[in-house]
C-alpha positions in Angstrom: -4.9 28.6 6.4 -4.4 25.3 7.6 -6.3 23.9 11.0 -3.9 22.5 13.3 -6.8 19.5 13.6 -6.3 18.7 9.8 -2.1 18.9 9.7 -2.2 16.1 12.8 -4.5 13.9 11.3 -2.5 14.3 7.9 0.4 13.3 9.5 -0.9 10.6 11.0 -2.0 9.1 7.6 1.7 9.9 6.3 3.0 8.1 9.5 1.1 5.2 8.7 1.2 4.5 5.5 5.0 4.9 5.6 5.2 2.5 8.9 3.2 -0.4 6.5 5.3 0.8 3.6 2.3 1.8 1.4 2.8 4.8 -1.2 0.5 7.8 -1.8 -0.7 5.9 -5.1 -1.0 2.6 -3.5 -3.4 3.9 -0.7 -4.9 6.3 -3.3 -6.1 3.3 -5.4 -7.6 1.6 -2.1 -10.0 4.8 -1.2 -10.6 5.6 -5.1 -8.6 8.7 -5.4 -6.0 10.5 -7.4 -2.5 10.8 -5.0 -2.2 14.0 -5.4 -5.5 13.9 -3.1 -3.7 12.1 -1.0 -0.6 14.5 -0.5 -3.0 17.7 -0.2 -4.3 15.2 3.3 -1.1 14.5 4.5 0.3 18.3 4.3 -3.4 19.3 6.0 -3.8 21.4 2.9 -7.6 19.6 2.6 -9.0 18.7 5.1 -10.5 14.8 5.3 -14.0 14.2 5.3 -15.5 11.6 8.1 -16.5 9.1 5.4 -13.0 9.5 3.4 -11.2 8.7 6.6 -13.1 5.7 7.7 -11.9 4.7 4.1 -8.3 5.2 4.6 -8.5 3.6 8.2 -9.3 0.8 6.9 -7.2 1.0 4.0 -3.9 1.1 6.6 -5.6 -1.0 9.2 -6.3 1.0 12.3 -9.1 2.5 13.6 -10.3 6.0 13.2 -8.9 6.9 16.9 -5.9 6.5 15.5 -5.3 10.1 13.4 -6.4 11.8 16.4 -4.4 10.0 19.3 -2.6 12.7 20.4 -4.0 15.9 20.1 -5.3 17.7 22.5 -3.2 16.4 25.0 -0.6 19.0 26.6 2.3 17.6 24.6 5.7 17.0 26.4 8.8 16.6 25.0 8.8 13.2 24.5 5.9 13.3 22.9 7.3 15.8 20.4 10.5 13.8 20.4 8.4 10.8 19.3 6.3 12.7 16.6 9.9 13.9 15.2 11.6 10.4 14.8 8.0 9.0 13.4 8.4 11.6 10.8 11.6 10.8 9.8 11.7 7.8 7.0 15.0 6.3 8.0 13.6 5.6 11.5 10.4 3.9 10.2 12.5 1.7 7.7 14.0 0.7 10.4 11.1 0.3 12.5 9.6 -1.9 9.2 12.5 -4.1 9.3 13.1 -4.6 12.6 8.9 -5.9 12.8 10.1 -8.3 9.4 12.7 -9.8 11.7 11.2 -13.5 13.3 10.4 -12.6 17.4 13.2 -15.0 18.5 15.9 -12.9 16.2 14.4 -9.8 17.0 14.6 -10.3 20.8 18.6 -11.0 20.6 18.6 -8.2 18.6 16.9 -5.9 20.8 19.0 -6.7 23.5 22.4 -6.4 21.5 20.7 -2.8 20.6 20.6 -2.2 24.2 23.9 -3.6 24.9 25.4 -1.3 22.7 23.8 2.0 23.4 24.6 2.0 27.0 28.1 1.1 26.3 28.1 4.6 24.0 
């Protein structure tokens, strides 16, 4: 049976490595494992050891805090609402390119974005 501890901080690494745009085989090559390894993490089917995740933090550049931000706390519905769109790829492709986008272009962007969902 799966620990609820082990499927957050799985999908935490999927979040992550699909918000830099890295693949399961890419990030398996960085820690030394096969992918498959690397699915049975993100579905919280194994769960990580301390040492393997220090190697994937710094495989995806974050700190170790990072796969646990988040649990434990009572979460809301904007949390959950949050998880939910971070777990869907379109929304971190879009995420991706909207960070690939130079600040100035981004900021007219942003408010055009804004512009146009209030007008909805």
């Amino acid at each position: 049976m799966k620990h609820p501890v082990d499927v957050h901080v799985g999908k935490r690494i999927r979040q992550r490595r699909w918000l830099i745009g890295m693949t399961q085989q890419q990030l398996a090559d960085q820690v030394g494992i096969k992918f498959q390894q690397i699915q049975k993490y993100e579905t919280g089917m194994n769960r990580v050891s301390a040492s393997r995740l220090w190697d994937i933090a710094e495989a995806v550049g974050v700190s170790i805090s990072f796969f646990f931000d988040g649990l434990g706390e009572g979460e809301t519905s904007a949390d959950k609402a949050t998880a939910d769109l971070m777990a869907d790829k379109e929304a971190l492709q879009l995420v991706r390119s909207y960070y690939a986008i130079p600040e100035a272009q981004r900021r007219r962007l942003f408010d055009l974005a804004k512009v146009l969902s209030h007008a909805a």
